[in-house]
N, C-alpha and C positions, 0 to 999 in steps of 0.2 A: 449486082443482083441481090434481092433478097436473101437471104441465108436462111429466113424462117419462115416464108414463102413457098422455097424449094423443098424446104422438111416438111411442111405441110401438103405440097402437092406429092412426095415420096411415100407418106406414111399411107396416103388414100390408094396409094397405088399396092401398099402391102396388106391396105385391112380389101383388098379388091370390093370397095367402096367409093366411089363420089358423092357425096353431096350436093344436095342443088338447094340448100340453102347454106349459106356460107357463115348464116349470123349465128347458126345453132353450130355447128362445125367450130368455129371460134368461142361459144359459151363454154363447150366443150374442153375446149385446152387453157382457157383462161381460169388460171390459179388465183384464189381471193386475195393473197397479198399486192398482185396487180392494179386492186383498189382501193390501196391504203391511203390516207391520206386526204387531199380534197378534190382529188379525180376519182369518183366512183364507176365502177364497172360491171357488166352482168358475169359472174364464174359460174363456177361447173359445179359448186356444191348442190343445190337441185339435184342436177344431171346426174348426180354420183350415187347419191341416193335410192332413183330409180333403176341407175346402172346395174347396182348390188343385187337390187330383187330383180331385173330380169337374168343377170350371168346365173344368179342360184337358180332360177326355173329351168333355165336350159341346158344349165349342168346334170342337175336332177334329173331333167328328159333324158338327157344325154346316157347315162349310168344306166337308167332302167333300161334301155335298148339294148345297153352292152351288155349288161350282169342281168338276165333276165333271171338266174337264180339265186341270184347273192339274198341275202338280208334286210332289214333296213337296218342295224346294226352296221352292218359290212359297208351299205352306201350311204352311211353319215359318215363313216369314217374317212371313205375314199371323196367323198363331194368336200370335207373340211379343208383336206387336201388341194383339191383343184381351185376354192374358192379363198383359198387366202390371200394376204397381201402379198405374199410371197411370192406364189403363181401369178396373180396380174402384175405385179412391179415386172418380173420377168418379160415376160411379154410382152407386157409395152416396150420394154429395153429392147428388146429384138425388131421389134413394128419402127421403133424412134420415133416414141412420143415423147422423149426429153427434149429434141431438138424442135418438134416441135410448138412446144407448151408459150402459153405466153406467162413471162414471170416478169418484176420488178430488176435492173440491173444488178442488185445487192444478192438479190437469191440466187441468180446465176451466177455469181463470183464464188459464192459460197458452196456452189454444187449442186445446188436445189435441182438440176434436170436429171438429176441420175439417182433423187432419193426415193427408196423406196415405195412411201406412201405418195406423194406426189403423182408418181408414175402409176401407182396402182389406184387411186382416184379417179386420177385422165382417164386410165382407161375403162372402168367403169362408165364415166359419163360419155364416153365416145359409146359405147352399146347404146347406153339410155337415147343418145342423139339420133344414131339409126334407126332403133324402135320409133321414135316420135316421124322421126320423117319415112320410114315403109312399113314398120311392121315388125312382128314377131317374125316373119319369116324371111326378112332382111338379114336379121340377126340371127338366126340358126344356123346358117349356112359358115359364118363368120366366126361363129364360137366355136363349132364344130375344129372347124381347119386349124384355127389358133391357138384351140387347148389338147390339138393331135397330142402335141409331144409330150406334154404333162400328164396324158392318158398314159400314154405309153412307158413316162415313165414310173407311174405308182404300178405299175402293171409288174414291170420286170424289177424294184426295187423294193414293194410294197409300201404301203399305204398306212401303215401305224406311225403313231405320234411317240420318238422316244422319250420324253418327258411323261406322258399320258402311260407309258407299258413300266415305267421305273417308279412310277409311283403307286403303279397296282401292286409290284415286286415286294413294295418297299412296306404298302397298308397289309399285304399279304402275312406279313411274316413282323408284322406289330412294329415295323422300326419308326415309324413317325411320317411325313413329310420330308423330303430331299428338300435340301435348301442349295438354293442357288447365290453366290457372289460373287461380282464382276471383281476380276484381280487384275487385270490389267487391260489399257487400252491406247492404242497406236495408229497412227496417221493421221491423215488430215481428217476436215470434218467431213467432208464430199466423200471419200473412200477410207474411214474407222476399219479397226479390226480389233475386235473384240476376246479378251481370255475369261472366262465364268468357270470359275471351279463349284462340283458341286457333291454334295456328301450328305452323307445317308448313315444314321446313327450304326456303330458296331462294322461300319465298313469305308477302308481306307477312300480318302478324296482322290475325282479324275476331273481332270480340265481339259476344255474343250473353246477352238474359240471359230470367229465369225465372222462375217460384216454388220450385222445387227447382235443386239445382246440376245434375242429371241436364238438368231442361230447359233449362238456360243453355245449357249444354254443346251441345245438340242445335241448338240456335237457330244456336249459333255455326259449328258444323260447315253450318250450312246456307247462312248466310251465305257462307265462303266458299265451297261448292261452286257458288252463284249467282254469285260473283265470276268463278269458273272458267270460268260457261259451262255446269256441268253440272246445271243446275235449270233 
């Protein structure tokens, strides 16, 4: 049996989607290193593209329904959230769009189905693919249900950037710019984990670490703003 056949007819059954064109469904999962070399192939970057701007439209629908009094301060902040790489690499990883993606055998040796941006690409262009083949309101129903739990949880953990609240702290009170430095980094390249110390003039350094540097980085901003008192 196909192995990536099966992931493919799995993943339609989680995004509760089929397809009835199968070529745009495959543009979709096809990552552009698949056409390196002198086999060329059609990928998802298009797709990815348009993917972005419709998950931000519907995200933003989605927020104003919920937060019918919030901000638009309040729902940048919380939309920055749900639309990052972060949140769709997530997602996809729970849907299983690493398994699957069509990639090059070299990238999949190296872990390419579980990185981040990959995952958070695909699924992007998997929106944009449903959009082209029903509609906006293909896709609502899909984003709705998929970004439930990301809703949910900027809701009960909130929604601020500790990087973005450490450096208000930080311009507040004249210390400079936090500077971040990656100090250390461990495991393979498929699963890294990352230590970023980072420090803020007239106040002792907190390390913080991740699977990506972005999230050391966050850990450690958060760190110290707990040291500070302001978490």
């Amino acid at each position: 049996m196909n192995t990536r056949l099966t992931a493919i007819d799995e993943l339609q059954a989680r995004l509760g989607y089929r397809f009835q064109q199968a070529a745009l469904l495959e543009e979709a999962l096809t990552h552009a290193s698949a056409g390196e070399g002198a086999r060329k192939v059609v990928h998802n970057e298009r797709l990815e593209f348009l993917g972005d701007r419709v998950l931000n439209l519907l995200v933003a629908e989605r927020l104003m329904a919920v937060y019918p009094a919030s901000s638009e301060g309040d729902l940048s902040k919380r939309h920055a959230v749900l639309v990052n790489r972060a949140t769709c690499a997530s997602i996809g990883r729970a849907i299983g769009v690493g398994a699957a993606l069509r990639l090059p055998g070299g990238e999949t040796r190296r872990g390419a189905r579980d990185q981040d941006t990959l995952l958070a690409d695909a699924m992007e262009a998997l929106l944009a693919a449903i959009y082209l083949e029903a509609g906006i309101d293909a896709v609502r129903p899909i984003v709705v249900a998929l970004w439930q739990e990301a809703f949910e949880r900027i809701e009960a953990t909130g929604f601020k950037n500790p990087k973005s609240e450490l450096q208000e702290w930080a311009a507040a009170r004249k210390l400079g710019t936090p500077c971040y430095d990656v100090t250390g980094r461990v495991g393979p390249d498929h699963a890294p984990v990352f230590t970023v110390t980072v420090t803020v003039e007239g106040s002792a350094p907190e390390t913080g670490t991740g699977s990506s540097r972005q999230d050391a980085e966050k850990a450690a901003a958060t760190a110290l703003l707990k040291r500070e008192g302001l978490q």
